[in-house]
N, C-alpha and C positions, 0 to 999 in steps of 0.2 A: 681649280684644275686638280690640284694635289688631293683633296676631300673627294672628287672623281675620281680617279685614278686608285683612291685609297678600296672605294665602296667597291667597283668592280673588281680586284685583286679576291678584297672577302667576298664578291657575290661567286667567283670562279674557284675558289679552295671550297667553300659551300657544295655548289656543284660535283664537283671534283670527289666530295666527302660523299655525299648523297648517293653517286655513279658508284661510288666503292661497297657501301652498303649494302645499293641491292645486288652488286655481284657477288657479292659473298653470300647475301642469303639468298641467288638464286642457285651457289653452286652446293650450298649446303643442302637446299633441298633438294636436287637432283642426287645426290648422293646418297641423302637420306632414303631417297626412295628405292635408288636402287638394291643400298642394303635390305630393305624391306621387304623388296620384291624378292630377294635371294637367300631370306635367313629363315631358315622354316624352323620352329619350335617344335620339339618331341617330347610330350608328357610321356612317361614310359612306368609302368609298373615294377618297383624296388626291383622284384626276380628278375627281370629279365636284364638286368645293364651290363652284363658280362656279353652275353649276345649279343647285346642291342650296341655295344660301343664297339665289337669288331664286324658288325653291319654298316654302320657309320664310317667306319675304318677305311671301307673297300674304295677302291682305286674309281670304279662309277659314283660313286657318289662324293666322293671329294672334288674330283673333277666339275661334277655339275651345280652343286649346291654348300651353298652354309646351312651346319646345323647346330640346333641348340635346343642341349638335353637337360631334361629337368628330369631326377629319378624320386619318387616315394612311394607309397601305398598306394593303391589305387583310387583308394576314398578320398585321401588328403590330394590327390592330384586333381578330381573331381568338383571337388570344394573348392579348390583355386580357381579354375576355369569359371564354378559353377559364379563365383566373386570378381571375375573379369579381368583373368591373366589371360593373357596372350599366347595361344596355342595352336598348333596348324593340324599334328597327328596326334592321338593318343590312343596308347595303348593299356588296357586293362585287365584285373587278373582274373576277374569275373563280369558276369551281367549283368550284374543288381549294376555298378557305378557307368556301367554303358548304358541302359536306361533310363538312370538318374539324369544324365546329363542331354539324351532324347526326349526327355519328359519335358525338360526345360528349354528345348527349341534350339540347340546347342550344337548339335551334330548335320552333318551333309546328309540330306534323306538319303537310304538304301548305302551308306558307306560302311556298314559296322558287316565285317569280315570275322569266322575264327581263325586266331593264327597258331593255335600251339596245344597242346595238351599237356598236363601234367601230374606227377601221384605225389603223396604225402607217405613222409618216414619219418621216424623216430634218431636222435641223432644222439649224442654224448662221445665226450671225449674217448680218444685213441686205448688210452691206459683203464678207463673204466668199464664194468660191467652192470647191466639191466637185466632184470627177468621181469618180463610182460608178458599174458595172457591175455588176446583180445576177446574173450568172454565176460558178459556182465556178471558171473558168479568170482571173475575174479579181483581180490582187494587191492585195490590201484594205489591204497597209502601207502603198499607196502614198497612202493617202487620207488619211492620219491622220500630222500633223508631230508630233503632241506626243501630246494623252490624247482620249479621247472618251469619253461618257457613258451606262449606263442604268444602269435600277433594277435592284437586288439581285435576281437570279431567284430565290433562296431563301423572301423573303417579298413581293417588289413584283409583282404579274402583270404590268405594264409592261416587265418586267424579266425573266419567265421568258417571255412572247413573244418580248422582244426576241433572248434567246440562242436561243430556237427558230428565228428566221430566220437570224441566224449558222449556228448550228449545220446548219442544211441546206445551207449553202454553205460549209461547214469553216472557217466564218473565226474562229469563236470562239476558238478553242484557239491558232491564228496571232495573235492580238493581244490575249488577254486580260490581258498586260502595261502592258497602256494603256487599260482601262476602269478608268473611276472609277466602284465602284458607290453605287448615291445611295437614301435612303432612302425615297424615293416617286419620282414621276413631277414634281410638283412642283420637286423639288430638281432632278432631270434638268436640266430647264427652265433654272432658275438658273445651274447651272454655263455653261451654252452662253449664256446672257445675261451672265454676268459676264466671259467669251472665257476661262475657265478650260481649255477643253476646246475642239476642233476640232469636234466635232459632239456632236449626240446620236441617242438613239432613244425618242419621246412619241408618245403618242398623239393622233389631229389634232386631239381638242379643246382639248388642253392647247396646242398649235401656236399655234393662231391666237386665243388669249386674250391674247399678245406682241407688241405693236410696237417689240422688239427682234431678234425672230428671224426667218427665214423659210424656207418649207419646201422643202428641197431637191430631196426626193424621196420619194415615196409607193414602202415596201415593195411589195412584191407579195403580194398576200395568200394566194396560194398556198402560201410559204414559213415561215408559223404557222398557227395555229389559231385558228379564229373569235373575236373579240374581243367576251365579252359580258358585263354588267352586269347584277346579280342582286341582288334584293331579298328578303327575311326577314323574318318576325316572330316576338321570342322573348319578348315578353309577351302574354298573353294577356287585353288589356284596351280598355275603351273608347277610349283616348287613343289608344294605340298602333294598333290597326284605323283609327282613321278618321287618321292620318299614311300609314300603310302603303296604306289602299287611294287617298288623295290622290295620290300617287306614281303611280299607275297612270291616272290621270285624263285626260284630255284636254287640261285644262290645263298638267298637270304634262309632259305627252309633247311639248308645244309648245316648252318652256322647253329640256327635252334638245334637240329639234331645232334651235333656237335656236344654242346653245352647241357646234355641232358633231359631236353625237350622230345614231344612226339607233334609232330607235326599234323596237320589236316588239311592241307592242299595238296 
């Protein structure tokens, strides 16, 4: 009777234990799923995070969603996705890495939008001064003591502009012994705030985000190719549509205009 008594005790804390189990991993994945359902991922291009964090800011979209921001180059953001991070929006600073990522079956058909437009300046500290001549007869070593700065043309658009306007006026190849290339547009920025570098090449919204630097001179736009910002959607879901089509808003076009952007909607 006792050896009964014993076995049913452990068949029922058994039970007891098994019952607890799956309520906990059923409430764990309900949970889970709802975080899921509710956390949209925002690849966003380096330039734009000062916008793009007081877009996120606003009172609609706190209210409706979780978000999470992941900010770099747009190539390196690309590259992630392209290797299988988790992404709902992304935004880019050109169309070569909006392609890339359509090439590779990656994006929501017919979702890639322009969202911004923007130019390229010449930047160096407050206290310093530059003479540049945007003509190919003029001697470009003569403007640079030490290093100057862009982004990587490889993966930064900031960067493959920026060698675009060199490159029309053949200075590239004349001084690419003295670019420091820099991981975003961002870092650009830094180097020429920290007086690492004699100048750089940003974009004017990154420019005038510093009251350490000021702008020396505005490219000629002539000499690259239209600077434009392009938005994406690669989930196909509530959260993500109402982020995505937020960005397009009137609100949201205010905040780019705001921050030194030209808008296309």
């Amino acid at each position: 009777m006792f050896i009964k008594n014993k076995i049913e005790l452990k068949s029922k804390i058994y039970n007891h234990y098994i019952f607890l189990l799956l309520l906990i991993f059923s409430l764990g994945f309900q949970f889970s799923c709802h975080q899921t359902n509710n956390n949209v991922k925002l690849f966003a291009a380096a330039g734009t995070m000062l916008a793009v964090d007081e877009i996120c800011a606003s009172d609609e979209l706190i209210n409706n969603i979780s978000i999470e921001k992941n900010y770099a180059a747009s190539g390196a953001l690309a590259r992630q996705i392209k290797a299988g991070a988790d992404a709902s929006v992304y935004i880019s600073a050109n169309k070569q890495w909006i392609d890339f990522l359509a090439d590779n079956n990656l994006l929501i058909q017919n979702s890639v939008m322009q969202l911004a437009k923007n130019k390229l300046v010449v930047i160096c500290l407050k206290d310093k001064n530059i003479d540049i001549d945007f003509c190919q007869d003029f001697n470009i070593t003569s403007a640079i003591h030490d290093k100057i700065s862009i982004g990587d043309p490889k993966y930064v658009p900031v960067g493959t502009y920026a060698k675009q306007a060199l490159d029309s006026l053949n200075w590239f190849k004349q001084i690419e012994n003295q670019i420091i290339l820099a991981k975003d547009v961002t870092s650009v920025l830094h180097y020429v705030e920290l007086g690492e570098c004699d100048w750089g090449i940003v974009y004017y919204s990154e420019a005038i985000k510093s009251n350490k630097v000021k702008i020396a001179y505005e490219i000629p736009t002539e000499l690259y190719r239209p600077i434009i910002f392009y938005i994406a959607l690669l989930k196909d879901n509530q959260q993500s549509k109402y982020l995505y089509h937020y960005f397009q808003s009137q609100q949201a076009q205010e905040i780019f205009n705001k921050h030194g952007f030209v808008t296309v909607n």
